[in-house]
N, C-alpha and C positions, 0 to 999 in steps of 0.2 A: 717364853712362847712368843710370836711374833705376832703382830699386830693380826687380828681376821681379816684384814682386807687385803695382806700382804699377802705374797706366797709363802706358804710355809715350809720351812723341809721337816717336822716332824707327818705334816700330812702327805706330805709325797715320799717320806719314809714307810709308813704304815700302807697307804697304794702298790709300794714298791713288794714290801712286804706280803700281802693279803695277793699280788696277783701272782708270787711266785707260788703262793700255797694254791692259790687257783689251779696254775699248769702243775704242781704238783699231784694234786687232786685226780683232776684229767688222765695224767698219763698212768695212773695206779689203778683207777677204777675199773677195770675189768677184772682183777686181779684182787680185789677187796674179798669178796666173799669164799678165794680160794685161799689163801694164805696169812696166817693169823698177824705177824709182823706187818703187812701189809696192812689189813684191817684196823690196827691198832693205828697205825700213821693217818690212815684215811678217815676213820672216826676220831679222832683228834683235832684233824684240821676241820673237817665238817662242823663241828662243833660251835667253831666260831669266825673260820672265815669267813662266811658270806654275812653274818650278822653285822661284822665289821666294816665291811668293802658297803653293804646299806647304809649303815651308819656315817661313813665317810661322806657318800654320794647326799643322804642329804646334808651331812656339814655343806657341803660343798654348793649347795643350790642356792644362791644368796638371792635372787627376785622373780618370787613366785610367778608376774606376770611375765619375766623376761624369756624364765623357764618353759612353758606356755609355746612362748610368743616360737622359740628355738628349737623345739621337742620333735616337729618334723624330719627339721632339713639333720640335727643332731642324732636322733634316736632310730625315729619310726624309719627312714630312708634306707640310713647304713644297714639296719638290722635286716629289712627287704632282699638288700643286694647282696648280704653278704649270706642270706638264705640260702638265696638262687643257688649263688658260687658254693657252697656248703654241699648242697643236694648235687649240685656236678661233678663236684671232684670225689665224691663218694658212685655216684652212678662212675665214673670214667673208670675209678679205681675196680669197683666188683667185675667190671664188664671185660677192664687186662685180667683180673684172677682166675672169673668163672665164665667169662665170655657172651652173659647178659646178664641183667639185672631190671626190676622193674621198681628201684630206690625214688624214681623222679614219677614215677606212676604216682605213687601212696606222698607226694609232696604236700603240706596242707601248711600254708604262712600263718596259721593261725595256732597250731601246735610247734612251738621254736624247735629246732631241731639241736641237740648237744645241750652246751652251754650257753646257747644265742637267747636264751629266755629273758636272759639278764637285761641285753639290750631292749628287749619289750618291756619289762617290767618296770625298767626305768624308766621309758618314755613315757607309759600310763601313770606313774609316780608325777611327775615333772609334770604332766599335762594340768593332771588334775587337784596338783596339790592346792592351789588358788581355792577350790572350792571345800578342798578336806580340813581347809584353817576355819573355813567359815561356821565349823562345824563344833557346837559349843562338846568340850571335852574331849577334843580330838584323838590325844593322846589313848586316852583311857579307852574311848569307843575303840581306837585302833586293837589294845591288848585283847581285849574281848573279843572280837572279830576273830583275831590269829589266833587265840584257843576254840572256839566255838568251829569257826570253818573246818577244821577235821570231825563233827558230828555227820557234814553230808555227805554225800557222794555227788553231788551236783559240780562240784568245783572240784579242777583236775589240771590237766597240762593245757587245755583250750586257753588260750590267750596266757598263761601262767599263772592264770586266776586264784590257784591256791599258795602260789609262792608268792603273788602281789600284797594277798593280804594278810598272809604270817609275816613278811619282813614290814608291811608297813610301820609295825611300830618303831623299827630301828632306822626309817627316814627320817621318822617326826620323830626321832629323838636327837637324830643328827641335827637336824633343821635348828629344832629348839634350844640345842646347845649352844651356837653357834650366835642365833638369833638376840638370844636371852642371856646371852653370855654367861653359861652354865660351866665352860673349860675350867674355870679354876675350882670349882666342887670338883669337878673328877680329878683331877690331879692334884688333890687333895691328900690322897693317900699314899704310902711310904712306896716304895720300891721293893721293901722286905712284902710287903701288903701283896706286890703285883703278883711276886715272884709266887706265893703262897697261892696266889687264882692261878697258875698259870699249872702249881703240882696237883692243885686239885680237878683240875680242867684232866689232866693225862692222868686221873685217877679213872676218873668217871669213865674218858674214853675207853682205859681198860677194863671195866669193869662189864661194860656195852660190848668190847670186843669178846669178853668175856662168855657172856652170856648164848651169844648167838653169833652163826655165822653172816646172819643177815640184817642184823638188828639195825646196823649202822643206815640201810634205808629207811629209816625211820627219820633221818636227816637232812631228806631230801625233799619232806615238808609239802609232797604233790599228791597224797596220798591218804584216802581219809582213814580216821581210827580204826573202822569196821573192817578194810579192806587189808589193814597192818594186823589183822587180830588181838585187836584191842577193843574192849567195852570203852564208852566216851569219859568216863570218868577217871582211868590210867589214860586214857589216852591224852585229857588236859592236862591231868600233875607231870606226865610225862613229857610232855612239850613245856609248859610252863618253867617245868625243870632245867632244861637243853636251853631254853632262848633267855633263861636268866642267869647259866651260865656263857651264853655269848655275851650278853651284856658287860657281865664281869670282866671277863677276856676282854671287849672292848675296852674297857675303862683302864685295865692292867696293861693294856700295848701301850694308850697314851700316855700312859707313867714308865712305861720299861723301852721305848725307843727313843732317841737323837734328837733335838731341834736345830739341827747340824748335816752340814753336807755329806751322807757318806755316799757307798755304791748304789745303794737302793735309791735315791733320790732320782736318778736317770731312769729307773726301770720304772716309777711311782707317775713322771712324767708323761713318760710314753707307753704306760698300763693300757691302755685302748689297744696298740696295734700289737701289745705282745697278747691281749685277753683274743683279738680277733686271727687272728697267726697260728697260736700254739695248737689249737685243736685237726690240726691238718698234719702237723706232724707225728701226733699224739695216736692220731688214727693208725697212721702207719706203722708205729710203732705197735699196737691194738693185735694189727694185724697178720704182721712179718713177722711176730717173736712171741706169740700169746703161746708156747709151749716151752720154753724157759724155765729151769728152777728158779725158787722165789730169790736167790741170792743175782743170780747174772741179772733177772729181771730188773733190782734194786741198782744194780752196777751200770746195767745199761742204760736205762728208765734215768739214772742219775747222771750219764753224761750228757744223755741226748736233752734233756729238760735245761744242763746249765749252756749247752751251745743253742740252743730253742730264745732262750732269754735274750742272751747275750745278743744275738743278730736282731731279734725284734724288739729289743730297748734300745738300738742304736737308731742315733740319729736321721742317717739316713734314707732307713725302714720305714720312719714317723714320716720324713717329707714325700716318701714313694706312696705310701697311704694318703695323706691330706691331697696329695695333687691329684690322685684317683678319683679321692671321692667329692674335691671340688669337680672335676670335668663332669661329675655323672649328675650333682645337685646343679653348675651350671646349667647342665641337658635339659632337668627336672622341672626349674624354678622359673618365673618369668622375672622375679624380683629377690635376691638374697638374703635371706635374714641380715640384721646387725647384729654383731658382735658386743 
């Protein structure tokens, strides 16, 4: 394992990893609660990709204040702009199909639109971590919190506020690992160990796709128990369930991937412009072909996702983004953050 300060290629392996299951995710989710192979891949990967890609982001946060200090011009800005752009290219598109639309009416920056949540959620993560440390038992208050918050109905997609505070635990775990230098516990356990989290991870999934055609939003973690038809009581075991089986999964990827260059390290790199990228073509895809059997669905869905990557983890894609979004923070800023 390489030094924490070093770049690592097992963490831009796993980035690389978790954002492909990302735009995987993305481009199947309409097609989740209609076709069972479908569902069974999508509740799979829900399962533990995002617990993961948390987990990373806080490995990833090495100074609380620097984090702070960057959360602006890094988080809160792009996620802004890339709102606006999100809610246009959707208004432009309805208004070629159906010839108006009032998508930019019902606009609210406060409800992310798609997958843009992430980027808020992270910057409210990063802002405020400084004061979540100050907080005796951090950890722990965290877990309670992500079981407890599906009892209300208060917290919902407003700010991501219910997705903020079920994943926080797997920041502060990322954070602490890192901090605390916890890596060598986790990769403590055999590879036979990972493999066995990874067949009982695609048990559960089937077992979830199994049950219901729609169980798998229950993964989506924005939604409180009452509202899922669940009393509070399944509805803790049953979440406590899922995020301790992310857990695992995370722990199983850092024993079952590379600390070695492969393809995924390029795509782990420039994960930002393919996470902010993919869902624009994903729409399209949503849109043009949502009456497909589930096989061409799978065929298509799977070339257009590996040419989706391919162009937005290249090189560059990365430098046509960073010079964008430097001109719009130069616009923004009177003084630049430091790096």
């Amino acid at each position: 394992m390489s030094n924490v300060n070093e770049r690592s290629y097992l963490i831009d392996n796993l980035k690389g990893l978790m954002i492909v299951f990302v735009v995987i995710g993305h481009f199947f989710d309409i097609w989740a609660s209609k076709y069972f192979n479908i569902r069974f891949i999508y509740t799979f990967i829900y399962l533990f990709h995002m617990p993961c890609f948390v987990f990373i982001s806080g490995y990833l946060t090495k100074d609380p204040e620097k984090s702070r200090g960057n959360a602006f011009e890094k988080l809160l800005v792009p996620y802004i702009v890339m709102s606006v752009l999100w809610k246009t290219y959707c208004t432009i598109f309805s208004i070629v199909l159906h010839g108006y639309s009032s998508k930019l009416l019902s606009f609210s920056i406060l409800n992310p639109a798609y997958g843009l949540w992430y980027l808020q959620a992270l910057f409210i993560w990063r802002y405020f971590l400084k004061d979540i440390l100050r907080i005796k038992y951090s950890f722990l208050v965290s877990v309670l919190l992500s079981l407890l918050v599906g009892t209300v109905n208060e917290f919902g997609t407003v700010l991501s506020m219910s997705r903020v505070i079920v994943y926080l635990p797997f920041f502060l775990a990322g954070y602490y690992v890192r901090h605390k230098n916890f890596l060598p516990e986790m990769l403590s356990i055999s590879k036979k160990q990972a493999w066995i989290i990874v067949f009982i991870t695609g048990c559960v999934a089937l077992l979830l796709s199994l049950q219901s055609n729609s169980l798998f939003r229950y993964l989506f973690y924005y939604n409180s128990y009452h509202l899922l038809g669940l009393n509070n009581l399944v509805g803790i075991t049953t979440r406590a369930m899922t995020l301790f089986v992310g857990l695992m999964m995370t722990a199983a990827l850092f024993k079952i991937l590379p600390d070695r260059q492969t393809k995924l390290v390029a795509i782990g790199r420039n994960s930002m412009v393919v996470y902010l990228g993919h869902f624009y073509i994903a729409y399209y895809f949503h849109n043009k072909f949502y009456n497909l059997t589930e096989f061409n669905i799978l065929l298509l869905g799977s070339f257009l996702i590996f040419i989706t990557i391919l162009l937005l983890s290249s090189e560059s894609a990365s430098k046509i983004y960073n010079k964008l979004m430097n001109k719009i923070l130069n616009i923004i800023f009177i003084k630049r953050a430091v790096n």
